[in-house]
C-alpha positions in Angstrom: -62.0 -32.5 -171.2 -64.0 -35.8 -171.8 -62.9 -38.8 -174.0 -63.3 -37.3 -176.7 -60.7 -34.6 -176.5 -57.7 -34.5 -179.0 -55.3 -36.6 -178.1 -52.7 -35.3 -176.0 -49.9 -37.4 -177.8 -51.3 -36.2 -181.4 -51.8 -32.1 -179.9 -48.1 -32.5 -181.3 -46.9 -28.4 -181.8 -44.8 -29.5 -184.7 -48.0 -30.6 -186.3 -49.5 -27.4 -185.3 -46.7 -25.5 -186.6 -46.9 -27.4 -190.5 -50.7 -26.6 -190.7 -49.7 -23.1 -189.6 -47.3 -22.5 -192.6 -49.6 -24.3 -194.6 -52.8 -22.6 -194.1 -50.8 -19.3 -194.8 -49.1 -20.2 -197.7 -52.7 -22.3 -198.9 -54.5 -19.2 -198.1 -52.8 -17.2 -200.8 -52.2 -20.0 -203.1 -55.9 -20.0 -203.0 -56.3 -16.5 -204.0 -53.5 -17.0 -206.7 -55.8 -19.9 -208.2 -58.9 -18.4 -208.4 -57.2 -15.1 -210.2 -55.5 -18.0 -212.2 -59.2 -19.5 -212.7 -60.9 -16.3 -213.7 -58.2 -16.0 -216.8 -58.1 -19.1 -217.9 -62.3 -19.1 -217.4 -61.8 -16.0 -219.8 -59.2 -17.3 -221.9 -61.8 -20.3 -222.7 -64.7 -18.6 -223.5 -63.1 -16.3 -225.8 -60.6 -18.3 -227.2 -62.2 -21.7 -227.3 -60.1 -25.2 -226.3 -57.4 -23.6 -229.2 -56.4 -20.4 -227.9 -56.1 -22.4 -224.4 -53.9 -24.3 -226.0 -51.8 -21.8 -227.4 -51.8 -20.1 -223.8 -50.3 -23.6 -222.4 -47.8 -24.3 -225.2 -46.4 -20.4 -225.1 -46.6 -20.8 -221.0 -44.5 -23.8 -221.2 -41.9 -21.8 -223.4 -41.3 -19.4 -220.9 -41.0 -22.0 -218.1 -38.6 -23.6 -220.2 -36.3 -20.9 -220.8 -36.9 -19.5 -217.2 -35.2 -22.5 -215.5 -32.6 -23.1 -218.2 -31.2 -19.6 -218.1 -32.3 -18.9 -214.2 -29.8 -22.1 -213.4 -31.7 -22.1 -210.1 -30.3 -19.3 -208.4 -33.6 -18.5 -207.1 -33.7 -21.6 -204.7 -29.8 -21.8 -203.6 -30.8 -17.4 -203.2 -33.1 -18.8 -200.5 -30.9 -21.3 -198.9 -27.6 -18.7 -199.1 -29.9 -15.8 -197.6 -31.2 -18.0 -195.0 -27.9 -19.0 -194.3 -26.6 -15.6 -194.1 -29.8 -14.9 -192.1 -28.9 -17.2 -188.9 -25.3 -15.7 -189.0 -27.2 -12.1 -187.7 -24.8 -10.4 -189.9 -27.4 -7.6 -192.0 -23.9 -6.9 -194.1 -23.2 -10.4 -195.7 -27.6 -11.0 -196.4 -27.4 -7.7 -198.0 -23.9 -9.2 -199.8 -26.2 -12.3 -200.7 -29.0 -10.2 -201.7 -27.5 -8.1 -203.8 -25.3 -10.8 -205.7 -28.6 -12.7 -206.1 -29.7 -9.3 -207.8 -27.2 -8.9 -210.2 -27.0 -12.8 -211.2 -30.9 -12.6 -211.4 -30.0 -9.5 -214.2 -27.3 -11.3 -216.3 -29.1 -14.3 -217.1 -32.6 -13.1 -217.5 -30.8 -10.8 -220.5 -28.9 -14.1 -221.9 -32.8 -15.6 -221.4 -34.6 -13.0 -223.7 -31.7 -13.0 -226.0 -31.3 -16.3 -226.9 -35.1 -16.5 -227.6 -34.5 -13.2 -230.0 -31.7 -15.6 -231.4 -33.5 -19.3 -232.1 -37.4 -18.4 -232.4 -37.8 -19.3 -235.6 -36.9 -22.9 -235.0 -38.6 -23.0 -231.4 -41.7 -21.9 -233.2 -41.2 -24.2 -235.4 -40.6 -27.1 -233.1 -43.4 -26.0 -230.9 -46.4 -25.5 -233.4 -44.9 -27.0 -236.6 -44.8 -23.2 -238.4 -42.1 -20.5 -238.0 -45.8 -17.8 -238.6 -45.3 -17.7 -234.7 -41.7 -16.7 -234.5 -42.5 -13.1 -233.8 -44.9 -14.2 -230.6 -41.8 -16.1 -229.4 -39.5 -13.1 -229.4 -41.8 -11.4 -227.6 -42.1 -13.9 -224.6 -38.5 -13.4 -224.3 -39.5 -10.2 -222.4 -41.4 -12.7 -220.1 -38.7 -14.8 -219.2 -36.4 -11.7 -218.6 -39.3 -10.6 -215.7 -39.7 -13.7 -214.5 -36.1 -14.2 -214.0 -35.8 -10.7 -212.4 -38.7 -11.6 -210.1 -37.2 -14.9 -208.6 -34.5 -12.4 -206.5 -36.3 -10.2 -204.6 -39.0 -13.6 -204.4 -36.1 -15.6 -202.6 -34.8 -12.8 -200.2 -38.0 -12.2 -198.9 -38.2 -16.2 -198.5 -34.8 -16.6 -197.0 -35.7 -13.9 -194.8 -38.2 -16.2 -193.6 -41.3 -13.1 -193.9 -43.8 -15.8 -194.7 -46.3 -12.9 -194.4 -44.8 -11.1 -196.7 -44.9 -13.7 -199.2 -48.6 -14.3 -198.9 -49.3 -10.7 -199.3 -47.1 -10.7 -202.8 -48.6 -13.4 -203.5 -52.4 -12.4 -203.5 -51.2 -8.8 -204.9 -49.4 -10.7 -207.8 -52.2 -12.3 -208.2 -55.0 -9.5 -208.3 -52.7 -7.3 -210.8 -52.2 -10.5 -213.2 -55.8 -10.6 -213.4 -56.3 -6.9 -214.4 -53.4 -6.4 -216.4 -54.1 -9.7 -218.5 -57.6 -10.1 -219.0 -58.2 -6.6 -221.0 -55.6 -7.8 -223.9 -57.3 -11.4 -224.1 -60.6 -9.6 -224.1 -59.6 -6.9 -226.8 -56.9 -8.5 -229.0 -57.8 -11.9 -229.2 -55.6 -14.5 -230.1 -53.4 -11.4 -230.5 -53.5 -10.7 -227.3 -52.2 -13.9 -225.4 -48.5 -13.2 -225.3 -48.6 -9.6 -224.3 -51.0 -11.2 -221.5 -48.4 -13.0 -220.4 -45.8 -10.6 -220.8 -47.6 -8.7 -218.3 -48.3 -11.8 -216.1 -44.3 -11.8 -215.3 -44.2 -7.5 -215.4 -46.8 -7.3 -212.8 -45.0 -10.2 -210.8 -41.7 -8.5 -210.9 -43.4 -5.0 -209.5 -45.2 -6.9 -206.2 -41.9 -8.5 -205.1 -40.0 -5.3 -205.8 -42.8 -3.7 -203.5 -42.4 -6.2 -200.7 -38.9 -7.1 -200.8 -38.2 -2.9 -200.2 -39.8 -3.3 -196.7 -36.9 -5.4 -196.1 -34.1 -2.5 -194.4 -30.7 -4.2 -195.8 -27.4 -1.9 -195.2 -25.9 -0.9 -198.9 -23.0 -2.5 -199.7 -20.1 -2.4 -202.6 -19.0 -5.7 -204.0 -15.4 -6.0 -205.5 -15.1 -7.9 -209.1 -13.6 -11.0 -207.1 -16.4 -11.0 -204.6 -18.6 -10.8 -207.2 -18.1 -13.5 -209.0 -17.2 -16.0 -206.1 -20.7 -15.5 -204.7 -22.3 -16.0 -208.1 -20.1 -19.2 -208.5 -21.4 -20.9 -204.8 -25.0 -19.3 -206.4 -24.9 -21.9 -209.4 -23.1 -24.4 -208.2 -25.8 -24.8 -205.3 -28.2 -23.9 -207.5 -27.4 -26.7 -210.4 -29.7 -29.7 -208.7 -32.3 -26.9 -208.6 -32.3 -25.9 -212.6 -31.8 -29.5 -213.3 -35.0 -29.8 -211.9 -37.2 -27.4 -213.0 -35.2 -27.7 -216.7 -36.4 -31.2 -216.9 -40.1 -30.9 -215.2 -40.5 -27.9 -217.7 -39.2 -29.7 -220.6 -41.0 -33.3 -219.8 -44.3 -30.8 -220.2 -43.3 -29.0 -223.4 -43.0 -32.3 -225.1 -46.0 -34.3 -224.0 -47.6 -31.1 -225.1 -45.9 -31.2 -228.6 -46.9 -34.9 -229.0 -50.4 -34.2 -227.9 -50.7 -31.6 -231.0 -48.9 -33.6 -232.9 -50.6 -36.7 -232.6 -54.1 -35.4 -231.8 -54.3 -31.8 -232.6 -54.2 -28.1 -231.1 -57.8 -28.8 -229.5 -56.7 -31.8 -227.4 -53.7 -29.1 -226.3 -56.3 -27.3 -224.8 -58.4 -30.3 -223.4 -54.9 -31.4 -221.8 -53.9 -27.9 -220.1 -57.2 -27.4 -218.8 -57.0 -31.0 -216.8 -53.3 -30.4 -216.0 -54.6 -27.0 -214.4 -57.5 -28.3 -212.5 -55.8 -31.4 -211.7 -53.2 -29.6 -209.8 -55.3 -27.0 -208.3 -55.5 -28.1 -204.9 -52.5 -29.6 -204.1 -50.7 -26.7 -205.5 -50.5 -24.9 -201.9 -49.5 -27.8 -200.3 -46.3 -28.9 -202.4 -45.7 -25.1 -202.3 -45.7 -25.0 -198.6 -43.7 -28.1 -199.0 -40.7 -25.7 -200.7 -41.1 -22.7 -198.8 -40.9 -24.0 -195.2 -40.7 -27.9 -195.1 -37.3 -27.4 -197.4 -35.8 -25.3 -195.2 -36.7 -27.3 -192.1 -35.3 -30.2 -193.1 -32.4 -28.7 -194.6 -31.5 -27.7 -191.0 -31.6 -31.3 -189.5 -30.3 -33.3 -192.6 -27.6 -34.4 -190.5 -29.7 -36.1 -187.7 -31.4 -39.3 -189.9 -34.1 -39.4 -186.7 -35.0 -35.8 -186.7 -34.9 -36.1 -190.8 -36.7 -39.4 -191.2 -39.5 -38.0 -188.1 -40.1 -34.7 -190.1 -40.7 -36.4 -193.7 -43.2 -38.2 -192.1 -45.0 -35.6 -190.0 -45.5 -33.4 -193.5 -46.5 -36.8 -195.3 -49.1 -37.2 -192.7 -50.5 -34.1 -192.8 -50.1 -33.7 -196.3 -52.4 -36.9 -197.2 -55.0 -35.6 -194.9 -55.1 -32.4 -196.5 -54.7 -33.4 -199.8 -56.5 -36.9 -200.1 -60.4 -35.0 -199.5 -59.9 -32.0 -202.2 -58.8 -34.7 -204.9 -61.4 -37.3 -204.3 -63.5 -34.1 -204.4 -62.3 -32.7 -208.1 -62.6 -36.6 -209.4 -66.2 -36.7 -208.3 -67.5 -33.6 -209.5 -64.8 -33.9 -212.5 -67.4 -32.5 -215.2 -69.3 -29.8 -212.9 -65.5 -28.6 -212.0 -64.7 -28.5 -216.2 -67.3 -27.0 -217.0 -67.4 -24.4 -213.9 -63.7 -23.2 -215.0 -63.7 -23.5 -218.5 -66.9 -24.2 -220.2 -68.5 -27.6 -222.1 -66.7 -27.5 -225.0 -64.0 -28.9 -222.5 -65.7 -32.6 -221.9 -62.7 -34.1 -223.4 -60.6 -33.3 -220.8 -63.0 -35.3 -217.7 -61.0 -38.6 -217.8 -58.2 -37.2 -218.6 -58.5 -34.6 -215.1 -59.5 -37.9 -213.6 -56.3 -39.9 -213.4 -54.6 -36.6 -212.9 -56.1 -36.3 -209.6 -55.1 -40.2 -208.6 -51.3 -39.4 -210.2 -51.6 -35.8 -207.7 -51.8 -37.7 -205.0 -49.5 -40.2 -205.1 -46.8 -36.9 -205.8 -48.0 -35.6 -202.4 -46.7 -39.2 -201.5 -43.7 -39.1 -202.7 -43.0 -35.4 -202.5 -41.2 -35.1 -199.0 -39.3 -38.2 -199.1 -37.8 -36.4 -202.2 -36.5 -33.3 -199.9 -34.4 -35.3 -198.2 -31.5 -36.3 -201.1 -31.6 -32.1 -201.4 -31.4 -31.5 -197.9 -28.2 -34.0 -197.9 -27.1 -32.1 -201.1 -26.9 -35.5 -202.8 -26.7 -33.8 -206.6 -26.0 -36.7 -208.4 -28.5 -39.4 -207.2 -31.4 -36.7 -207.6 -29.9 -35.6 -211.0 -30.8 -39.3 -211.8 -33.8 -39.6 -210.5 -34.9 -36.5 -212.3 -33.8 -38.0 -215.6 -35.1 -41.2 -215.0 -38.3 -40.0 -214.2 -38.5 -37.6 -217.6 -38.1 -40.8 -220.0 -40.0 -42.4 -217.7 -43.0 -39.9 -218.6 -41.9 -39.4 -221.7 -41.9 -42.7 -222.7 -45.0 -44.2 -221.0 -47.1 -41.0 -222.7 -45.8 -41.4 -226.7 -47.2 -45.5 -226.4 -50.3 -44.3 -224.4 -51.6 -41.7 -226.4 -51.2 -43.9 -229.4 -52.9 -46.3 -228.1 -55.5 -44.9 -225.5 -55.6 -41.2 -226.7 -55.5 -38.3 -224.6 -56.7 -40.1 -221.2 -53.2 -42.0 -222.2 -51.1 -38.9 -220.7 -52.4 -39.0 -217.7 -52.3 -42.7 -217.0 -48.7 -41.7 -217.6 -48.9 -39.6 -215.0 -49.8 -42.2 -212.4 -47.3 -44.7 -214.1 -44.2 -42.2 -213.3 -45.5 -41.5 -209.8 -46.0 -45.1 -209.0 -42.7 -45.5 -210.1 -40.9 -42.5 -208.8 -42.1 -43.5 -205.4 -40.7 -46.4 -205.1 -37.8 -45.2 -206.3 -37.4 -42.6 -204.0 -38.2 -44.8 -200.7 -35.5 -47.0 -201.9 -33.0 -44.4 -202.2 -33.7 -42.1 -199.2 -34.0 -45.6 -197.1 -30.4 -46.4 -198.2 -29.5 -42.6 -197.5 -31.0 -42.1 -193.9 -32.5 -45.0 -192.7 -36.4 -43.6 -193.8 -39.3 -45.8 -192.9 -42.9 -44.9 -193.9 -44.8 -44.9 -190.2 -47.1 -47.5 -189.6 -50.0 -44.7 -189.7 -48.7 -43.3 -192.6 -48.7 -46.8 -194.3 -51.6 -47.3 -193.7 -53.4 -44.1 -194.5 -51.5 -43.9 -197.8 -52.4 -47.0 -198.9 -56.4 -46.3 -197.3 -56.3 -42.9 -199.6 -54.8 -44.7 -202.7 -57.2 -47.2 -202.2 -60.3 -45.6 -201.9 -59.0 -42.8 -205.4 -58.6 -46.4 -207.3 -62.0 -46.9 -206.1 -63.4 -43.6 -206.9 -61.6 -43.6 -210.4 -63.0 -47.1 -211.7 -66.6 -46.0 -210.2 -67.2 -42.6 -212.5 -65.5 -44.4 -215.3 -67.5 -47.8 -215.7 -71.1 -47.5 -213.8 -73.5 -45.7 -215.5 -73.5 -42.2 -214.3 -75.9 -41.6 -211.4 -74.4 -45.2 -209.7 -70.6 -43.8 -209.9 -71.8 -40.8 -208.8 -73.2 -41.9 -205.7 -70.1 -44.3 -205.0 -67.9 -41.2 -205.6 -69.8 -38.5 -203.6 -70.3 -41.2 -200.7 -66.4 -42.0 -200.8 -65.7 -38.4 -200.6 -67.9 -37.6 -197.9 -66.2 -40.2 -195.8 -62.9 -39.3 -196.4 -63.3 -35.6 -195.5 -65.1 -36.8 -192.4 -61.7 -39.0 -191.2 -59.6 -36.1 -192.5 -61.3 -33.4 -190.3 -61.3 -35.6 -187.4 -57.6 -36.8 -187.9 -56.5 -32.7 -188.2 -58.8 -31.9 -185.1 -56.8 -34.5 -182.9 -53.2 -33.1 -184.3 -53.3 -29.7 -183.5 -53.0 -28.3 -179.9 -56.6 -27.6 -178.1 -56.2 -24.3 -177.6 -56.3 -23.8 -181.7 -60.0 -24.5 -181.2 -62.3 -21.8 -180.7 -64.3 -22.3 -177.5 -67.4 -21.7 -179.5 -66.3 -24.4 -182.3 -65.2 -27.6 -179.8 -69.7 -28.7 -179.7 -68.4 -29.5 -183.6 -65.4 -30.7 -182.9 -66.7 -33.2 -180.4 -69.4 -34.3 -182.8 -66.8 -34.6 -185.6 -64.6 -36.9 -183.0 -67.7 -38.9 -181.7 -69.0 -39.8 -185.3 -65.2 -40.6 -187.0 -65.3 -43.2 -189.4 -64.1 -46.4 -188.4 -61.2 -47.1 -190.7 -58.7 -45.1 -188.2 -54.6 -44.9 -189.6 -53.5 -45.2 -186.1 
């Protein structure tokens, strides 16, 4: 091929094989947000910013409980499954499986229960009444489901059916859609939690579905076996609910001190930019967990192999990610406005430094695998409670003195943070060194968000407009040519390489390598 070819060097498989994994997982991820996007678009219109509000605060519940009582079996499931996977023995994954079964059972019950038990002061604590109380007992169904759900979720993961998981993932989706919208649409503000309800019951019945296709041998579990497998379950799973306990409760509270301080409308301005801010690097962190995890997990011994890998998914995670959120802080109040409607302006500079906070977490995000994949519990238990009063405590002076755009500069004040944190720590741990490519194109991409960010927010509109469209354009330019040169030729349709040597001719400049 001429000189303008993908590089040989770049036309790396391993590269190949991340944005395989990734486009998968994206793909349905996709389809999951725009089902996710047509309730909360219906959720808005009906409701108004309030009842979108009440839809966050009551979602954040169930997360909360979810990965208190769940304990994170759900993620050591995968790693114990996968485990029992490259042993070949079908009797010890359907041993795993069905101990991650029964745990799954047992503390989904304890979930809904203690909900039954303390929603009178967790109403009260979350909207300042105990009127709600009887709403709370019902989400306690939700968490049960959703509990339930994360078994046969990990066993299909562990078991590596990738496909599988996109397909229960875009049914999951689908049936969300028609089992919740109906109850908004006829019920009201009546009808939010029994939409969610049937948000985790619809989930629960697409992984049963898929995780049946899986032929396991049955299998009889003695007391003692029983409750040694569940022990190794939580005590792998521990880092894990740690977690997901502190992410979930770090997001209950801002949102308390957002009502608190600013009311039940700026609840809904806030979960409407935490949504959209999110929404397109959601399938990449998610690929990030259900194949870069495991990968590394399997070299965490060999600090080249380990240190090589974070920054191949960096790489291509920066390149993915970078375009989309330069893209949703340009067009911030066309996107507002396309998913939720104009009574949501409020929320624009708020979703703006969202976007600039996402992508420094697609930064830090895979440096971060590595203290799991060395099973390091207690530095990441730190960092994880460092970073909630870290949050917590840049977002109660913010909002006092900024207002709602104050949470989300909190945002980028814990990631800025938490990153350096973490390249400290995993350098110490396994000798990790940011590339000189990577360097450079994080600090290009970080560079040119700032640059974005302060355009929309202090020229006059059409001028930051232009500055932010024109950035944009660039950057997607010099992330489709950087991709093109990564992934093996023979990716490339025949009747696609004309564009492809066009895209590769005309690259921008500014090159990370």
């Amino acid at each position: 091929m001429s000189e303008n070819t993908i590089e040989p060097d770049k036309a790396d498989s391993r590269y190949g094989e991340i944005l395989k994994s990734t486009s998968l997982i994206g793909a349905s991820s996709v389809i999951n947000i725009v089902m996710s996007m047509v309730r909360l678009k219906v959720l808005a219109i009906l409701l108004g910013p309030a009842g979108v509000g009440l839809f966050g605060i009551f979602n954040i519940i169930i997360d909360l409980a979810a990965s208190f009582v769940g304990f994170g079996v759900q993620s050591s499931g995968v790693r114990q499954v996968a485990v029992a996977m490259s042993s070949g023995d079908r009797a010890k994954i359907a041993r795993v499986a069905k101990v991650l079964t029964l745990t799954s059972l047992v503390l989904g019950v304890i979930g809904a229960l203690l909900l039954l038990a303390f929603a009178a002061p967790i109403s009260a604590l979350s909207f300042g009444t105990e009127a709600r109380a009887s709403a709370v007992m019902l989400i306690g169904a939700a968490v049960l489901l959703r509990v339930l759900a994360g078994a046969p979720i990990a066993i299909i993961q562990g078991n590596r059916r990738i496909g599988d998981l996109a397909r229960m993932t875009v049914a999951g989706a689908v049936l969300n859609t028609l089992a919740a919208i109906p109850l908004v649409y006829f019920f009201g503000e009546a009808g939010v939690v029994p939409s969610l309800v049937a948000v985790a019951l619809t989930t629960w019945v697409a992984a049963q579905w898929y995780y049946h296709k899986i032929d396991l041998p049955k299998v009889h579990l003695s007391l003692a076996e029983f409750t040694s497998e569940t022990r190794l379950l939580l005590q792998l799973g521990f880092a894990f609910m740690v977690s997901g306990l502190l992410v979930a409760g770090t997001a209950f509270v801002i949102r308390i001190m957002v009502v608190q301080q600013l009311g039940v409308d700026a609840a809904g301005n806030y979960q409407a930019a935490w949504a959209l801010g999110g929404i397109y690097v959601g399938f990449i962190l998610q690929a990030m967990g259900t194949d870069f995890y495991p990968r590394l997990s399997a070299v965490a011994d060999d600090n080249a192999a380990c240190n090589r890998m974070v920054n191949e998914q960096t790489r291509i995670s920066i390149l993915l990610a970078g375009p989309g959120l330069l893209a949703t802080l340009a067009l911030s109040p066309l996107v507002m406005t396309l998913f939720y409607s104009s009574q949501f302006d409020a929320a624009v500079p708020l979703l703006r430094w969202f976007c600039l906070g996402m992508l420094l977490r697609v930064v830090a995000w895979p440096m971060g695998f590595v203290i799991l994949a060395k099973g390091n519990q207690t530095i990441f238990f730190w960092t994880e409670m460092a970073a909630a009063a870290v949050q917590l405590g840049l977002a109660w002076v913010l909002l006092q003195v900024i207002g709602l755009a104050g949470a989300g500069i909190a945002f980028v004040g814990l990631y800025v943070w938490h990153g350096v944190i973490i390249y400290v720590l995993v350098r110490r741990l396994s000798g990790f060194r940011w590339s000189r490519e990577n360097f450079i194109l994080g600090a290009m991409f970080v560079g040119l968000t700032c640059l974005v960010l302060l355009a929309v927010e202090l020229l006059p509109f059409w001028p930051g407009f232009v500055v932010a469209m024109v950035g944009t354009a660039l950057a997607c330019w010099f992330s489709l040519a950087q991709l093109i040169r990564l992934v093996p030729e023979h990716w490339i349709p025949k009747t696609l390489r004309p564009v492809v040597y066009f895209v590769l001719r005309h690259e921008p400049s500014v090159k990370p390598a």
